[in-house]
C-alpha positions as CSV (number, residue, x, y, z in Angstrom):
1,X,-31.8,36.8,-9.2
2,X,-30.9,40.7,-8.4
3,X,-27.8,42.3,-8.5
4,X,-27.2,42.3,-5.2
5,X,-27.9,38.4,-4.7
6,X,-25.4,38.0,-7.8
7,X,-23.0,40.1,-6.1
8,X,-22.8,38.3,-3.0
9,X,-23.0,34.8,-4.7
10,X,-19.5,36.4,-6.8
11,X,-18.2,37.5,-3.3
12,X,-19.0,34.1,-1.6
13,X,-17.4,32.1,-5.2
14,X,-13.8,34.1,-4.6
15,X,-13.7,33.7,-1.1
16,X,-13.9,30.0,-1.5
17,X,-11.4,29.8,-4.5
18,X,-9.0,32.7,-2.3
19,X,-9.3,30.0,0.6
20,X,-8.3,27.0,-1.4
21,X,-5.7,29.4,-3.5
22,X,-4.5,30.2,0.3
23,X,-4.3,26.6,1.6
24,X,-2.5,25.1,-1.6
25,X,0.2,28.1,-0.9
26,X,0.8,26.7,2.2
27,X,1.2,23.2,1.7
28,X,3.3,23.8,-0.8
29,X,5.4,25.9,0.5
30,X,5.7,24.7,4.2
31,X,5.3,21.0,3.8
32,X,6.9,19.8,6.4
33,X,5.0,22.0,8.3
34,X,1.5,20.8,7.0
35,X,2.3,16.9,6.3
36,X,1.0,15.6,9.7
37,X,-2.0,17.4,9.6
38,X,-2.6,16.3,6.3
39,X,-2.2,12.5,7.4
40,X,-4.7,12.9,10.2
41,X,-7.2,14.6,8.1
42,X,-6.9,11.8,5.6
43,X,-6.9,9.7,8.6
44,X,-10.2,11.0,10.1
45,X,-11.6,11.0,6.6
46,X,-11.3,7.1,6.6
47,X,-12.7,6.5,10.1
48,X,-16.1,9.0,9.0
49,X,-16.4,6.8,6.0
50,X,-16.1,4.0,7.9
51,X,-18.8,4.5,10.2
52,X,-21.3,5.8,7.6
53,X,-23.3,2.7,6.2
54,X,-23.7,4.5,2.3
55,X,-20.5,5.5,2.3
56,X,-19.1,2.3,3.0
57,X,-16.6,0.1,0.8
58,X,-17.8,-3.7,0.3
59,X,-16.2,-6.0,1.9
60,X,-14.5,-8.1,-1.0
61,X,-14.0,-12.1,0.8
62,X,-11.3,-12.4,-2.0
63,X,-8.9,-10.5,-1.3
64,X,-7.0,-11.5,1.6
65,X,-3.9,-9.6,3.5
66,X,-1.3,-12.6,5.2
67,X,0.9,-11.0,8.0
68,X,3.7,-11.8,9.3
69,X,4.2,-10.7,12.9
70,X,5.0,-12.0,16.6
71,X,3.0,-15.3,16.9
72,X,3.8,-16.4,13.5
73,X,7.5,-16.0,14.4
74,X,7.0,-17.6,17.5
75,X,5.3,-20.8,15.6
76,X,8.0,-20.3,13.1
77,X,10.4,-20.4,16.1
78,X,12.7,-18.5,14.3
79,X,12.8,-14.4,14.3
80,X,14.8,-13.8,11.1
81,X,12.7,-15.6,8.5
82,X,14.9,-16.3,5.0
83,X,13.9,-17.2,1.5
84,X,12.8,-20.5,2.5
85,X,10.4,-19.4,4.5
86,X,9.2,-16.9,1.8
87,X,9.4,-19.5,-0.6
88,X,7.1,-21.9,0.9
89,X,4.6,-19.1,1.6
90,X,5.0,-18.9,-2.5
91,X,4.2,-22.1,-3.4
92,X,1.2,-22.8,-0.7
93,X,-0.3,-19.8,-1.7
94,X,0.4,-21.2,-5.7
95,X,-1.7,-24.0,-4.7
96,X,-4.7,-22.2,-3.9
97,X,-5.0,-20.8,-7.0
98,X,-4.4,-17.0,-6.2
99,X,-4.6,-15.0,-9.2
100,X,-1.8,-12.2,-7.1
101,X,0.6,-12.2,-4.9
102,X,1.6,-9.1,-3.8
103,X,5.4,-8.7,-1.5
104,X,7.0,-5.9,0.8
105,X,9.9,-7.3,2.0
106,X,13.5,-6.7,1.2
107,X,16.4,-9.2,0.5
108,X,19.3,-6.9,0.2
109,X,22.0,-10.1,-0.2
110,X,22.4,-12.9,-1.5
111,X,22.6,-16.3,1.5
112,X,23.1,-19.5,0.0
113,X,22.5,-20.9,-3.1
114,X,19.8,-23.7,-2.5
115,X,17.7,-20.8,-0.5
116,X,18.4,-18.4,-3.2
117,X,17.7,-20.7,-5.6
118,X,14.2,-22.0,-3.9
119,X,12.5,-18.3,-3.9
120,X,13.3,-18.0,-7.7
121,X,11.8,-20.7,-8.5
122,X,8.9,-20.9,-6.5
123,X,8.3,-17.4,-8.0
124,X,8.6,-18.5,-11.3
125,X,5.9,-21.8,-10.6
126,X,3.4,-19.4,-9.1
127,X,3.5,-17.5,-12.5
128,X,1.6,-14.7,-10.5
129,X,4.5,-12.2,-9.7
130,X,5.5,-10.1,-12.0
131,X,8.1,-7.5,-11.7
132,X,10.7,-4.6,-13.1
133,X,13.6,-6.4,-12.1
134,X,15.6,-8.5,-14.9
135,X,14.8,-11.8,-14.7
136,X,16.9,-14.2,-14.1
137,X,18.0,-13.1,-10.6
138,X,20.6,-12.7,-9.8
139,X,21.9,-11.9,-13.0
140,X,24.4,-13.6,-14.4
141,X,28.2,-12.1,-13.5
């Protein structure tokens, strides 16, 4: 390689390390600013992915995401769904044998005791959950 094709490889090297240098300044100093275009980019970085065969994830039949959304609550007949609900949802998936079960919902108070009561344990018979909260819950006053 000559000196001048080494030069220009050096040249091209630091423009390319100046450019990511550049780009970490900003989102780290304006990230508010940068945050949404960061989503998108991740965003269209998960559609292209997606639509290239090789670069595709494989679909894993095992792994299964339950929602809960309007024509479940309109079976359910019931908008505000409580620890019943969540219990029995527990249990039945228990029964099939699930190896996880993974939760995002929130339960900021205690209701009644036999609802209270009926999550807890159905948590505890699934023997899947695991968690950083103390067990027993609610702890004991």
């Amino acid at each position: 390689m000559s000196t001048r094709n080494k030069r220009r490889t050096r040249v091209a090297i630091l423009w390319v390390v100046a450019s990511f240098a550049f780009a970490h300044a900003c989102f780290w100093s304006l990230p508010k600013v940068f945050e949404p275009w960061n989503a998108q980019t991740i965003d269209r970085f998960f559609v292209l992915r997606s639509g290239l065969e090789q670069f595709r994830p494989a679909y894993d039949g095992r792994v299964v995401h339950i929602d809960i959304n309007n024509s479940s609550i309109q079976q359910l007949n019931n908008f505000y769904l409580n620890r019943s609900h969540f219990s029995r949802v527990i249990r039945n998936l228990a029964a099939m044998e699930t190896a996880a079960q993974v939760y995002d919902f929130i339960l900021p108070a205690l209701t009644n005791e036999t609802d209270d009561r009926a999550i807890i344990d159905a948590t505890r018979e699934a023997g899947t959950f695991t968690s950083a909260w103390p067990w027993p819950w609610p702890p004991a006053a």
